[in-house]
CHARMM internal coordinates of N, CA and C (Angstrom, degrees):
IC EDIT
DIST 1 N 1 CA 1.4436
DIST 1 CA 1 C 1.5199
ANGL 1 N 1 CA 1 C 108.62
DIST 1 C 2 N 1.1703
ANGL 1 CA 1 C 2 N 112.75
DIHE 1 N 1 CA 1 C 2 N 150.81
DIST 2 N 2 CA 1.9914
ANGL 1 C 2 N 2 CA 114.83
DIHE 1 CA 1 C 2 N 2 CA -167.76
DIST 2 CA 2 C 1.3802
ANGL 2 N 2 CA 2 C 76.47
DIHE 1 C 2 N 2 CA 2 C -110.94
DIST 2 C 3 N 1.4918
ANGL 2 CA 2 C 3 N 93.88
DIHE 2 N 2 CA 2 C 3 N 149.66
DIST 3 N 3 CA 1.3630
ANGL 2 C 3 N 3 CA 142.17
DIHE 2 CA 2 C 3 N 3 CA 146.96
DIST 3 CA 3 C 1.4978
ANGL 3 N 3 CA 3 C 110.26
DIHE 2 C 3 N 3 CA 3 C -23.49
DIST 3 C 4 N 1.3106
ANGL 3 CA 3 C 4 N 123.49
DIHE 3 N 3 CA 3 C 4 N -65.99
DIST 4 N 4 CA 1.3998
ANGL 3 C 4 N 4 CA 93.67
DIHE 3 CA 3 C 4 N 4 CA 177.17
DIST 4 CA 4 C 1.5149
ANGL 4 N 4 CA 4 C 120.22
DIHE 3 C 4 N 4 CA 4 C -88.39
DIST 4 C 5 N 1.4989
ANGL 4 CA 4 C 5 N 135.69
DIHE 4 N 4 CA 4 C 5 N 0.65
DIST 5 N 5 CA 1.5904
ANGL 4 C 5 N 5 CA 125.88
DIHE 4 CA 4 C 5 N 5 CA 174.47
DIST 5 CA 5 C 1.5904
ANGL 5 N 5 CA 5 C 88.26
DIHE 4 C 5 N 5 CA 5 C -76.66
DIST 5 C 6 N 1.3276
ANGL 5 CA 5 C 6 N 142.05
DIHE 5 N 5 CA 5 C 6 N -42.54
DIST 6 N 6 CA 1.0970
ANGL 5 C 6 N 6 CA 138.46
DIHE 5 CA 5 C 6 N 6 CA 168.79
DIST 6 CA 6 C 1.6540
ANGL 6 N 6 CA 6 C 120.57
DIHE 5 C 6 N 6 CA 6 C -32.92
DIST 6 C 7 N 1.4534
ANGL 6 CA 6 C 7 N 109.32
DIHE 6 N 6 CA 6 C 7 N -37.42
DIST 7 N 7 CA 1.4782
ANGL 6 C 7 N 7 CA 112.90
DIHE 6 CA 6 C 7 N 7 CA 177.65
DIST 7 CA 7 C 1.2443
ANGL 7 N 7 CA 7 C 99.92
DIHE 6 C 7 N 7 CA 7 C -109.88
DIST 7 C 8 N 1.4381
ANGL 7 CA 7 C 8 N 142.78
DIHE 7 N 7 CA 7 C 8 N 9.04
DIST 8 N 8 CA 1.3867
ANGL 7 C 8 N 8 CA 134.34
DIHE 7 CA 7 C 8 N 8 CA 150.09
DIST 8 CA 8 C 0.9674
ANGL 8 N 8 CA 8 C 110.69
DIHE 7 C 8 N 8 CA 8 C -77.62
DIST 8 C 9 N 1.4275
ANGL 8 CA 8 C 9 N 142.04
DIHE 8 N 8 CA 8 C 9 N -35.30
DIST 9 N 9 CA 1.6449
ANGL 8 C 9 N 9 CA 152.22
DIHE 8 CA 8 C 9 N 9 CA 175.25
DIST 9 CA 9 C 1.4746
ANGL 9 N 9 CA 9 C 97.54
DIHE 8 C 9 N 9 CA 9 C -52.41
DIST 9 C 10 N 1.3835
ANGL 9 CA 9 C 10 N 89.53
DIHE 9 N 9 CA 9 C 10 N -74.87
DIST 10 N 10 CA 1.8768
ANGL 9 C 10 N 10 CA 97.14
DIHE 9 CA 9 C 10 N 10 CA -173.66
DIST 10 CA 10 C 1.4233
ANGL 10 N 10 CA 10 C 116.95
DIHE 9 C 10 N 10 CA 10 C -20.37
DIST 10 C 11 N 1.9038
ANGL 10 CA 10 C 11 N 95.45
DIHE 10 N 10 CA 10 C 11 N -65.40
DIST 11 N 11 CA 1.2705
ANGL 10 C 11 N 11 CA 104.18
DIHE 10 CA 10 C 11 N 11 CA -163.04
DIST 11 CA 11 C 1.6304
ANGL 11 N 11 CA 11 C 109.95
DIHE 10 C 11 N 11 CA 11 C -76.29
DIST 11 C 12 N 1.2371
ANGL 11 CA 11 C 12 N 129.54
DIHE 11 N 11 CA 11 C 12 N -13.64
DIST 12 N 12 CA 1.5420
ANGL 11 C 12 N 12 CA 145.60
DIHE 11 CA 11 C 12 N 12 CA 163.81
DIST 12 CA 12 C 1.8819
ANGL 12 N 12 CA 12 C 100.61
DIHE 11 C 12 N 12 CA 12 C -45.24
DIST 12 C 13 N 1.3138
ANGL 12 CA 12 C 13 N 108.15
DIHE 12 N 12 CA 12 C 13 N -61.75
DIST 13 N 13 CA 0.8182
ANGL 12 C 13 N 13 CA 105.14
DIHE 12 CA 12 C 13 N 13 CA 168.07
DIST 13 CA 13 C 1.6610
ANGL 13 N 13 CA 13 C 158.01
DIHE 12 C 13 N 13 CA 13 C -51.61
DIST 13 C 14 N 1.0552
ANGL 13 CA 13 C 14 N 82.90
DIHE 13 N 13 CA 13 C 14 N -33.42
DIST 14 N 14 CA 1.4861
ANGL 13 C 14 N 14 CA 120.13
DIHE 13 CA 13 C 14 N 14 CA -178.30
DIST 14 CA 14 C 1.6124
ANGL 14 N 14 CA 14 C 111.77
DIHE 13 C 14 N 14 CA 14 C -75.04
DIST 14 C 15 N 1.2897
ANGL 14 CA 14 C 15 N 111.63
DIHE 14 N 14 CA 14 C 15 N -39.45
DIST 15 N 15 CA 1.2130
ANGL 14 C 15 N 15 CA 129.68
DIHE 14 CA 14 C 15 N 15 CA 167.83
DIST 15 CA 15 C 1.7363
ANGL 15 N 15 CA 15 C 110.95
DIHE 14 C 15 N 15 CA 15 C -65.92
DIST 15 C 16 N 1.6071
ANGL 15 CA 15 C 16 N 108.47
DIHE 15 N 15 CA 15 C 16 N -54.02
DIST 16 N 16 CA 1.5091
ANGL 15 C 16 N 16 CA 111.75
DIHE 15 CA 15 C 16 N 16 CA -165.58
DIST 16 CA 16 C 1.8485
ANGL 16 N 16 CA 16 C 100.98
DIHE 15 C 16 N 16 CA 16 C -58.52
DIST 16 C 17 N 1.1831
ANGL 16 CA 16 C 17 N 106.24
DIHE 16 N 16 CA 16 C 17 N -30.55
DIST 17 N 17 CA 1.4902
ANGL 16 C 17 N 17 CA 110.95
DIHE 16 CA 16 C 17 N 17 CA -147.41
DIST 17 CA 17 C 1.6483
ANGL 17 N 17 CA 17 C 94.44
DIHE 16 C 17 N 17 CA 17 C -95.46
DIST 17 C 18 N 1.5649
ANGL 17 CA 17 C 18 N 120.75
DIHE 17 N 17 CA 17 C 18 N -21.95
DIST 18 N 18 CA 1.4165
ANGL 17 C 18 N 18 CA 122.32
DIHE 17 CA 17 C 18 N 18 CA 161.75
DIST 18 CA 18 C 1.2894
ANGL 18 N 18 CA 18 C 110.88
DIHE 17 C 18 N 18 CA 18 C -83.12
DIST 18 C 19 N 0.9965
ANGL 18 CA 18 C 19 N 106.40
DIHE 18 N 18 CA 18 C 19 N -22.15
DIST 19 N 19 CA 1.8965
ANGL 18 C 19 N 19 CA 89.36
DIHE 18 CA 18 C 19 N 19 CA -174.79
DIST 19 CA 19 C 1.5669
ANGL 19 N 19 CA 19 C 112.04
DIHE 18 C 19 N 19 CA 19 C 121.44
DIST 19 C 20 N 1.3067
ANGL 19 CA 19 C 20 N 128.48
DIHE 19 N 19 CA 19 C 20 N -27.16
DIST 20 N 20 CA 1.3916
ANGL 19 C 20 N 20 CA 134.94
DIHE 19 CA 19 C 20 N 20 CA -118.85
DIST 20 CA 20 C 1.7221
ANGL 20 N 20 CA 20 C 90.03
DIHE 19 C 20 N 20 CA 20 C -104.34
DIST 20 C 21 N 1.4080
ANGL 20 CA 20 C 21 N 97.75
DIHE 20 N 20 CA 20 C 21 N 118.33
DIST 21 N 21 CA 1.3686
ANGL 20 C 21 N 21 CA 109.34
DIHE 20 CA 20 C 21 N 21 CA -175.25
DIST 21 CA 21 C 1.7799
ANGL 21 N 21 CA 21 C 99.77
DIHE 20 C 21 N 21 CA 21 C -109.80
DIST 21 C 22 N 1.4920
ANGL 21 CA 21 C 22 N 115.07
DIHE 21 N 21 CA 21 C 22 N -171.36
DIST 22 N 22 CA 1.3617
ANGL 21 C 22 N 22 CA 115.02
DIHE 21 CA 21 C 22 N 22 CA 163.75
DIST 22 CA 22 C 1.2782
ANGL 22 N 22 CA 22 C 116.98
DIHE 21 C 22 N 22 CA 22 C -78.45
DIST 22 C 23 N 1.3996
ANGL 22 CA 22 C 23 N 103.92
DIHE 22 N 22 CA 22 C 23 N -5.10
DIST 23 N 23 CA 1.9388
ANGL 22 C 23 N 23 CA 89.89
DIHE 22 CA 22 C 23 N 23 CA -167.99
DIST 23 CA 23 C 1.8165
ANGL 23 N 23 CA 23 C 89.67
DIHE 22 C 23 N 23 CA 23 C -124.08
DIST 23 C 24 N 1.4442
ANGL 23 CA 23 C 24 N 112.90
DIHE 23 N 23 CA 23 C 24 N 28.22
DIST 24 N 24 CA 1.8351
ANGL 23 C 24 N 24 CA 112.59
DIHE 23 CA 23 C 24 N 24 CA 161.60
DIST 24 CA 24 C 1.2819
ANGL 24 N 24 CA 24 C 82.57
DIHE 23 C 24 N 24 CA 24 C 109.98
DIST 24 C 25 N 1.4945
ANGL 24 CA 24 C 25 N 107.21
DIHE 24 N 24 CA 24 C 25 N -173.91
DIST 25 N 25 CA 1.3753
ANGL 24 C 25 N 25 CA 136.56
DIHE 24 CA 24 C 25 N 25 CA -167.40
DIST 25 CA 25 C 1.4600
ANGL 25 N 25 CA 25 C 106.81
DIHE 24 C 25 N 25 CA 25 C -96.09
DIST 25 C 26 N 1.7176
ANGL 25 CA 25 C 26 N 98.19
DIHE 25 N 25 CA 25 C 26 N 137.97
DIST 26 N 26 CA 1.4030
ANGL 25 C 26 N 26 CA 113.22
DIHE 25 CA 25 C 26 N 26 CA -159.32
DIST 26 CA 26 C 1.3778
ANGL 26 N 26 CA 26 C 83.50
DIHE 25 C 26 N 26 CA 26 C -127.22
DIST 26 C 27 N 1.4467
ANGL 26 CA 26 C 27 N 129.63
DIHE 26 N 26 CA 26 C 27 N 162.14
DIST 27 N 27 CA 1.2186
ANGL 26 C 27 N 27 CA 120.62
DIHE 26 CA 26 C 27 N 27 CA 177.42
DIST 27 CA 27 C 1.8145
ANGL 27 N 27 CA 27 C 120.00
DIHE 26 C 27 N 27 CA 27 C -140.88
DIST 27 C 28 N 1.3369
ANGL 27 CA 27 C 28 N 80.67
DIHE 27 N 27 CA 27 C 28 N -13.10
DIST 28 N 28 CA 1.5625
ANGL 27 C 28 N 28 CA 114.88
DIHE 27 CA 27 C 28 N 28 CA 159.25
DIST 28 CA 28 C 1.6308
ANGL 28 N 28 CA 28 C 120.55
DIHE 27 C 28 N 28 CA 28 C -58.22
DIST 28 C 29 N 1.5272
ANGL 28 CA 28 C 29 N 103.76
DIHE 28 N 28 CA 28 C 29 N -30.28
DIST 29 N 29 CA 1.9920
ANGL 28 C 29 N 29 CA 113.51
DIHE 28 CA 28 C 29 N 29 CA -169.71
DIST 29 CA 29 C 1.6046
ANGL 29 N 29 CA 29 C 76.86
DIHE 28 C 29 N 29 CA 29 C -110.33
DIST 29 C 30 N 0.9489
ANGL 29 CA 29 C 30 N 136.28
DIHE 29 N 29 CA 29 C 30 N -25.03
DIST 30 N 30 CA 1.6712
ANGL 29 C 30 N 30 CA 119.87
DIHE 29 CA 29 C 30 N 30 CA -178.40
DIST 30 CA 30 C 1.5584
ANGL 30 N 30 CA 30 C 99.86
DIHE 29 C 30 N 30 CA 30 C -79.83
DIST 30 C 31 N 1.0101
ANGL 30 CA 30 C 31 N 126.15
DIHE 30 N 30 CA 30 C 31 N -44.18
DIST 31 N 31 CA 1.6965
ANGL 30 C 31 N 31 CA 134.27
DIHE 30 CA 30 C 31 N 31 CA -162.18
DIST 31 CA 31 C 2.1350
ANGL 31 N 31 CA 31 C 84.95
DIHE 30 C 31 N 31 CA 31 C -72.84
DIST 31 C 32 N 1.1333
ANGL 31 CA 31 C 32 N 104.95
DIHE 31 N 31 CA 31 C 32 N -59.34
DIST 32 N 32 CA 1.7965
ANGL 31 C 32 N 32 CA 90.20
DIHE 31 CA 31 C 32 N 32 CA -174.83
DIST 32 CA 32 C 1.3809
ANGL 32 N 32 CA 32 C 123.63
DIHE 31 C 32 N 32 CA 32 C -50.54
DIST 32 C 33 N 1.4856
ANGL 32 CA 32 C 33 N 109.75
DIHE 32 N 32 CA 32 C 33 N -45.54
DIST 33 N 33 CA 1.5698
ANGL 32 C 33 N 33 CA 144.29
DIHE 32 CA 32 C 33 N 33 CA -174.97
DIST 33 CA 33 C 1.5341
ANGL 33 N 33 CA 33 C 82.97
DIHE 32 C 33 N 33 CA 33 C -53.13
DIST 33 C 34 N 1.1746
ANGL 33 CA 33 C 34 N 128.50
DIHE 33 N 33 CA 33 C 34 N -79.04
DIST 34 N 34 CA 1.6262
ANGL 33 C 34 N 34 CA 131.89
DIHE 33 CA 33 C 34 N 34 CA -163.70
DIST 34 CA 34 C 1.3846
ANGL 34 N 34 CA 34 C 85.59
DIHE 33 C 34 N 34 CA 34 C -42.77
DIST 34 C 35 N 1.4763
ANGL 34 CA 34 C 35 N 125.96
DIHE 34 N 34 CA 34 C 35 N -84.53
DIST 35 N 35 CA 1.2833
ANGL 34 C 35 N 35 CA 122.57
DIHE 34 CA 34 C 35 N 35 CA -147.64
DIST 35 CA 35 C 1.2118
ANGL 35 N 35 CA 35 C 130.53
DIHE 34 C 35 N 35 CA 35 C -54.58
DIST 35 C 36 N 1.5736
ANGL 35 CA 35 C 36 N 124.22
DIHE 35 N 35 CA 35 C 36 N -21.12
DIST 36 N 36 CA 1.0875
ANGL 35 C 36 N 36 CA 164.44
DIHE 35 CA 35 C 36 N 36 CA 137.80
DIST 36 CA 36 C 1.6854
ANGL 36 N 36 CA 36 C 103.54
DIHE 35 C 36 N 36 CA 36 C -13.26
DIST 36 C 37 N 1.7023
ANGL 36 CA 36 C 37 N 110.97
DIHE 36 N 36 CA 36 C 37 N -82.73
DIST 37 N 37 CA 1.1620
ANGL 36 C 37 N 37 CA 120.00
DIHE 36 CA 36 C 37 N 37 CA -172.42
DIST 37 CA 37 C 1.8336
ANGL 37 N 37 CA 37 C 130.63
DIHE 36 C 37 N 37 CA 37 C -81.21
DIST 37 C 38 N 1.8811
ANGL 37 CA 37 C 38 N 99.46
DIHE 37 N 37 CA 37 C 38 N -13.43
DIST 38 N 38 CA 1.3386
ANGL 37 C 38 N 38 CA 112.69
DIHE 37 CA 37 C 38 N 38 CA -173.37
DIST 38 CA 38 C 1.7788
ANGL 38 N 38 CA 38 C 86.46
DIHE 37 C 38 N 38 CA 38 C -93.37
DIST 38 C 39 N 1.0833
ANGL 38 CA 38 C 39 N 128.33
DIHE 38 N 38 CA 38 C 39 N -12.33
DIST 39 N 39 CA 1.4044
ANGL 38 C 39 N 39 CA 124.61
DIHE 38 CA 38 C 39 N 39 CA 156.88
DIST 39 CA 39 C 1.3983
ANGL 39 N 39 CA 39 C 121.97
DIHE 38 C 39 N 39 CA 39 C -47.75
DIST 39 C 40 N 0.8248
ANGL 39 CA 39 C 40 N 111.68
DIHE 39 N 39 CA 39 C 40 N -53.20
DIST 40 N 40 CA 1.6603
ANGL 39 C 40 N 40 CA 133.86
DIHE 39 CA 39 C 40 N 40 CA -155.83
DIST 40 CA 40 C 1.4321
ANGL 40 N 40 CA 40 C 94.69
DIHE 39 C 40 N 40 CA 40 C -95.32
DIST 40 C 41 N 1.2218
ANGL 40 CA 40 C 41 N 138.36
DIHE 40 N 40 CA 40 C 41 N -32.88
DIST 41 N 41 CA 1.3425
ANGL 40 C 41 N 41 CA 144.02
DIHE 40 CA 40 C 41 N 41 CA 150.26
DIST 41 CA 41 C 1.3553
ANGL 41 N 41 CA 41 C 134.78
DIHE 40 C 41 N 41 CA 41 C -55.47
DIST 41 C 42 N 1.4447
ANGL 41 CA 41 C 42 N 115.11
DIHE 41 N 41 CA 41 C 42 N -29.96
DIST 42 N 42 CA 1.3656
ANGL 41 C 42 N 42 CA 134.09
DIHE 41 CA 41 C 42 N 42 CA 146.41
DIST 42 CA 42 C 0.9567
ANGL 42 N 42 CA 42 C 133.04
DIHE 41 C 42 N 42 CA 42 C -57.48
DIST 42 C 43 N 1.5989
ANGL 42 CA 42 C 43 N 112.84
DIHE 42 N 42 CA 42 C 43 N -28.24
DIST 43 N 43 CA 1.1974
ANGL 42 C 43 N 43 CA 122.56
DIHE 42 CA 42 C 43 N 43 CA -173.33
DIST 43 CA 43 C 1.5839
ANGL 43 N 43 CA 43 C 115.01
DIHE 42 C 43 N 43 CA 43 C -95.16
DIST 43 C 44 N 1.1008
ANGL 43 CA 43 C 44 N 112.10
DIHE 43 N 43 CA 43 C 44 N 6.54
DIST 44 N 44 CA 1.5421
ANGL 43 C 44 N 44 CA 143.93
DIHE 43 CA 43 C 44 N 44 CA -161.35
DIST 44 CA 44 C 1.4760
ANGL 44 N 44 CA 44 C 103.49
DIHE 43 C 44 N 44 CA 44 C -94.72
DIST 44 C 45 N 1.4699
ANGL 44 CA 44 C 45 N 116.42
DIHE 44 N 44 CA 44 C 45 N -48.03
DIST 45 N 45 CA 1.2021
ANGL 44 C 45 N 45 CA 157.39
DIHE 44 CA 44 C 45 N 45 CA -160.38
DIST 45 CA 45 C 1.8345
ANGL 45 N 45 CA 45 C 115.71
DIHE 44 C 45 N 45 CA 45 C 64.66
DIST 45 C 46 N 1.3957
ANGL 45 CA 45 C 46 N 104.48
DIHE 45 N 45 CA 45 C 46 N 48.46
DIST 46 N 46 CA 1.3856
ANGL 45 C 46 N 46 CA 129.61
DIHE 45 CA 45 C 46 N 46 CA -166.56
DIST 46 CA 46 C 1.9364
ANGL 46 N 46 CA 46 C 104.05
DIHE 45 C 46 N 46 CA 46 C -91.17
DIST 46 C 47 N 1.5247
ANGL 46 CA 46 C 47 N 122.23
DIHE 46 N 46 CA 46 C 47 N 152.49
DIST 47 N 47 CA 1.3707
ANGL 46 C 47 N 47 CA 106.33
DIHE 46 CA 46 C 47 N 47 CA 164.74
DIST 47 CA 47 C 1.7029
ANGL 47 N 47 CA 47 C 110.12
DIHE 46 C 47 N 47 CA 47 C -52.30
DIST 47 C 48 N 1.0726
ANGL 47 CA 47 C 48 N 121.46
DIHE 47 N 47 CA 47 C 48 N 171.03
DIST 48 N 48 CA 1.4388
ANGL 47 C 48 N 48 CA 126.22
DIHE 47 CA 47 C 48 N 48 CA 162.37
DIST 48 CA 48 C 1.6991
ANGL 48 N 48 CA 48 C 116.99
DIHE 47 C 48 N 48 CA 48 C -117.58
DIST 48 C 49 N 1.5478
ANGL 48 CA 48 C 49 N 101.15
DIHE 48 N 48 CA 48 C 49 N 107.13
DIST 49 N 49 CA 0.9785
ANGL 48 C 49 N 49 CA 115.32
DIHE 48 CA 48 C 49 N 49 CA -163.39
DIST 49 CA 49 C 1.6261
ANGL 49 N 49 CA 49 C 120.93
DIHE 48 C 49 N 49 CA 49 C -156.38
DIST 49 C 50 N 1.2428
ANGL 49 CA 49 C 50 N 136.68
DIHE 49 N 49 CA 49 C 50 N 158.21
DIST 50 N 50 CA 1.4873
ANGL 49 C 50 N 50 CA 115.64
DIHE 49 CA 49 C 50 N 50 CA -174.73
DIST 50 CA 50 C 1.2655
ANGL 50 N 50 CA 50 C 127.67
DIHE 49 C 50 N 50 CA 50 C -70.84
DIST 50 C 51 N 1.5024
ANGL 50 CA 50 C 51 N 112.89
DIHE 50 N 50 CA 50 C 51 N -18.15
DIST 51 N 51 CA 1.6470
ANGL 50 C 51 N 51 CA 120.02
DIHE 50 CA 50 C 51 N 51 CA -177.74
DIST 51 CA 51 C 1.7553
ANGL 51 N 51 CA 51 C 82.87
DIHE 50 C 51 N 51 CA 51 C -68.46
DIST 51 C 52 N 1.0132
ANGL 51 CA 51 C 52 N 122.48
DIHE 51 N 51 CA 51 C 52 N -60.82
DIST 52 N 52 CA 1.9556
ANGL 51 C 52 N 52 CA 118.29
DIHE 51 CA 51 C 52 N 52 CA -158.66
DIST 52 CA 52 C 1.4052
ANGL 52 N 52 CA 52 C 101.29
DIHE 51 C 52 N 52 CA 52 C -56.01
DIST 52 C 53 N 1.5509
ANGL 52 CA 52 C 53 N 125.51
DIHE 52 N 52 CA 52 C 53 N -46.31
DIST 53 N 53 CA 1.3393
ANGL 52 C 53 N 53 CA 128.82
DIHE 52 CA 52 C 53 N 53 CA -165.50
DIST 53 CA 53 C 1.6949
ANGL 53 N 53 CA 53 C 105.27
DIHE 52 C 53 N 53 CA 53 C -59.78
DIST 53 C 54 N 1.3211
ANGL 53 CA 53 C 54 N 105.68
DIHE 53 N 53 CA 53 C 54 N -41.35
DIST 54 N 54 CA 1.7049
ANGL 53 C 54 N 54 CA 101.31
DIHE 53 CA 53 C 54 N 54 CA 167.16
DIST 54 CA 54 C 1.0604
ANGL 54 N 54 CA 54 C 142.02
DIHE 53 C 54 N 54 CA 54 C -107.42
DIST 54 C 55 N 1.4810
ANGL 54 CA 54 C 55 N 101.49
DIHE 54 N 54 CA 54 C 55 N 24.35
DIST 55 N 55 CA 1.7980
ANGL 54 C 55 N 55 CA 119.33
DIHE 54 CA 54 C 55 N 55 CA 146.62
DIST 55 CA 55 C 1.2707
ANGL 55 N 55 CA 55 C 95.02
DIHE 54 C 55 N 55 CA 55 C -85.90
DIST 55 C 56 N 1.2654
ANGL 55 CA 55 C 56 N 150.08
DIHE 55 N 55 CA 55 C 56 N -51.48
DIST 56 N 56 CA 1.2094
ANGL 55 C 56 N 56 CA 146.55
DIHE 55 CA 55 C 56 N 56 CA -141.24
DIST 56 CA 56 C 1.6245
ANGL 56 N 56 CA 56 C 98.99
DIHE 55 C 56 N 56 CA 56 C -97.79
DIST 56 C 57 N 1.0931
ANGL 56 CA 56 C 57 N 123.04
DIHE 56 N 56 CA 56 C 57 N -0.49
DIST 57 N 57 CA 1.6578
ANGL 56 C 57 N 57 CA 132.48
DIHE 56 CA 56 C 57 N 57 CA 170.61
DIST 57 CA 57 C 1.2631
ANGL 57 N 57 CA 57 C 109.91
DIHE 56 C 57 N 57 CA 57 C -100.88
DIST 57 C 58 N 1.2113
ANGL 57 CA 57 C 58 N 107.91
DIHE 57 N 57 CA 57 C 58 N -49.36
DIST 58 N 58 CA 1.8903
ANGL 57 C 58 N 58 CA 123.03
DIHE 57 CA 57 C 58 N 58 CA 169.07
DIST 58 CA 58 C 1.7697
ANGL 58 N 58 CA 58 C 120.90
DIHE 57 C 58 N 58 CA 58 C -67.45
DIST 58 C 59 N 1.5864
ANGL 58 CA 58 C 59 N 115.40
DIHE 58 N 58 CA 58 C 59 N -1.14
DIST 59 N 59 CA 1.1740
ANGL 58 C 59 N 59 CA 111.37
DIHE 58 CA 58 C 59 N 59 CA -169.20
DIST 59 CA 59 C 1.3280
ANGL 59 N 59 CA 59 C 123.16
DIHE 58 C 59 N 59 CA 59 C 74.67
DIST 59 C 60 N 0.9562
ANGL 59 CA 59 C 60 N 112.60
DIHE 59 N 59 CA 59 C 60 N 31.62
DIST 60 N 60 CA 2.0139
ANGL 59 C 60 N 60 CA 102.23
DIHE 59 CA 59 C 60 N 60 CA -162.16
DIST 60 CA 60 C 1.2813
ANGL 60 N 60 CA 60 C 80.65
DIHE 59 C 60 N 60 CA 60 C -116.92
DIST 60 C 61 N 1.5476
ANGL 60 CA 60 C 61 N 151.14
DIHE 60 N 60 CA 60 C 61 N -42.79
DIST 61 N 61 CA 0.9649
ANGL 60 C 61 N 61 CA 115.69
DIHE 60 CA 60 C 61 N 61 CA -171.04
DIST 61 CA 61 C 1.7825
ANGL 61 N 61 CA 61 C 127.72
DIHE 60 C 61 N 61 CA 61 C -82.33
DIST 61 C 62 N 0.8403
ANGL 61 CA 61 C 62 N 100.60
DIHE 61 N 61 CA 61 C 62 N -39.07
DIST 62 N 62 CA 2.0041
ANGL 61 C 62 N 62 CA 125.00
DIHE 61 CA 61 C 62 N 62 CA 154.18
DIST 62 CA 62 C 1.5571
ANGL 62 N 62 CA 62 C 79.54
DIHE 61 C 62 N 62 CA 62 C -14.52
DIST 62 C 63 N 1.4703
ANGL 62 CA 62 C 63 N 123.74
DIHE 62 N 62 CA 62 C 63 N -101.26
DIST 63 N 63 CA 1.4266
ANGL 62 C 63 N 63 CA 135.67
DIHE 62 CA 62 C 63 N 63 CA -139.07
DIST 63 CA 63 C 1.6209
ANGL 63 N 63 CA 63 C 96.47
DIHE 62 C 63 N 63 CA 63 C -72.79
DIST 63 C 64 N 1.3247
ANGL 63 CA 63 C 64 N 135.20
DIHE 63 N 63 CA 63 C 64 N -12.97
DIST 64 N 64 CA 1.6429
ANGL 63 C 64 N 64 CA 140.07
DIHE 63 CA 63 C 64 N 64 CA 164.17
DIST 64 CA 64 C 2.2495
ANGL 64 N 64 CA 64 C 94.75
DIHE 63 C 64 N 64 CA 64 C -68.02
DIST 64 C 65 N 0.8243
ANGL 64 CA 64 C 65 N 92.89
DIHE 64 N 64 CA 64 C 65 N -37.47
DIST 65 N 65 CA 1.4666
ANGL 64 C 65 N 65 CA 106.92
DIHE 64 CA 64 C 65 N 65 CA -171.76
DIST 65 CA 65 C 1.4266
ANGL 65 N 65 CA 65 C 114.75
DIHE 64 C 65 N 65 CA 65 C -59.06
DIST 65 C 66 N 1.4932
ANGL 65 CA 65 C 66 N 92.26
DIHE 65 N 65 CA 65 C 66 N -57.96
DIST 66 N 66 CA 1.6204
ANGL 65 C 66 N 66 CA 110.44
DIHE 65 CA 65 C 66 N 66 CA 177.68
DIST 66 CA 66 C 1.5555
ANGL 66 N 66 CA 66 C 108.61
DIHE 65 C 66 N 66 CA 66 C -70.35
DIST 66 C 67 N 1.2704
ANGL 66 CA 66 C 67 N 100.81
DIHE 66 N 66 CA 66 C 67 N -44.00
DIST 67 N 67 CA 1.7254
ANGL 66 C 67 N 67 CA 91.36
DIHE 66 CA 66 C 67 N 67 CA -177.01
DIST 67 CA 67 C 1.7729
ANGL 67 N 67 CA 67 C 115.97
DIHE 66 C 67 N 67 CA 67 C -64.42
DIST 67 C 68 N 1.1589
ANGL 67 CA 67 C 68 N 105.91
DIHE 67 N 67 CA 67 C 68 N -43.42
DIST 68 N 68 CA 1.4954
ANGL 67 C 68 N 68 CA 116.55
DIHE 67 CA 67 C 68 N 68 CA -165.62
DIST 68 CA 68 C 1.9209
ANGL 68 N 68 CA 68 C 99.02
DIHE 67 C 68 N 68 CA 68 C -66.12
DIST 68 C 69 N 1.4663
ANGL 68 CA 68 C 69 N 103.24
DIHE 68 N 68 CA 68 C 69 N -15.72
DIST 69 N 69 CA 1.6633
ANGL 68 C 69 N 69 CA 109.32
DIHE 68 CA 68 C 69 N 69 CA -176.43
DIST 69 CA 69 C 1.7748
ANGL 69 N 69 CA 69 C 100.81
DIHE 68 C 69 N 69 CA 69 C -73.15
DIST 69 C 70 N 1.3189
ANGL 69 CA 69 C 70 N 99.44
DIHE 69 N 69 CA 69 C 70 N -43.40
DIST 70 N 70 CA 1.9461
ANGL 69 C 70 N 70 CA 115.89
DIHE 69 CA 69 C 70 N 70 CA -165.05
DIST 70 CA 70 C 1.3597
ANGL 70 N 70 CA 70 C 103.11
DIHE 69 C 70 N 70 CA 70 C -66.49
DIST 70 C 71 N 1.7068
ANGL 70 CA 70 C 71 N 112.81
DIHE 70 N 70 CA 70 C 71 N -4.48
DIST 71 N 71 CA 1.8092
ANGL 70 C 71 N 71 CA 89.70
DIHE 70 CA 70 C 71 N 71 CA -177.64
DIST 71 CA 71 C 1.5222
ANGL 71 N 71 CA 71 C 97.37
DIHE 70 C 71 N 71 CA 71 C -129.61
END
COOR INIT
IC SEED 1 N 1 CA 1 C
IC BUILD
């Protein structure tokens, strides 16, 4: 992955989890977006928290997953 889809993700993120649409901040698509991803983080059996929510957006936890399975 390059350097900048890496900081398009980021910043993708960053946006979903603020809210921040083109027409201002919505807080309603941030409140789903959270629930959305602290789901999937739960289901992990991970704390639920924003550092996990964007490993788990970024893939980092998936491949923590897979590795910790291989040994």
């Amino acid at each position: 992955m390059s350097e900048g889809t890496f900081n398009d993700k980021e910043e993708q993120f960053n946006n979903l989890w603020d809210g921040v649409t083109p027409k201002g901040v919505n807080r309603v698509k941030s409140l789903k977006f959270r629930q959305y991803i602290l789901e999937h983080v739960r289901q992990m059996q991970r704390p639920m928290n924003r550092e996990n929510a964007f490993k788990y957006w970024m893939g980092i936890l998936k491949a923590e997953a897979r590795e910790s399975e291989n040994f």
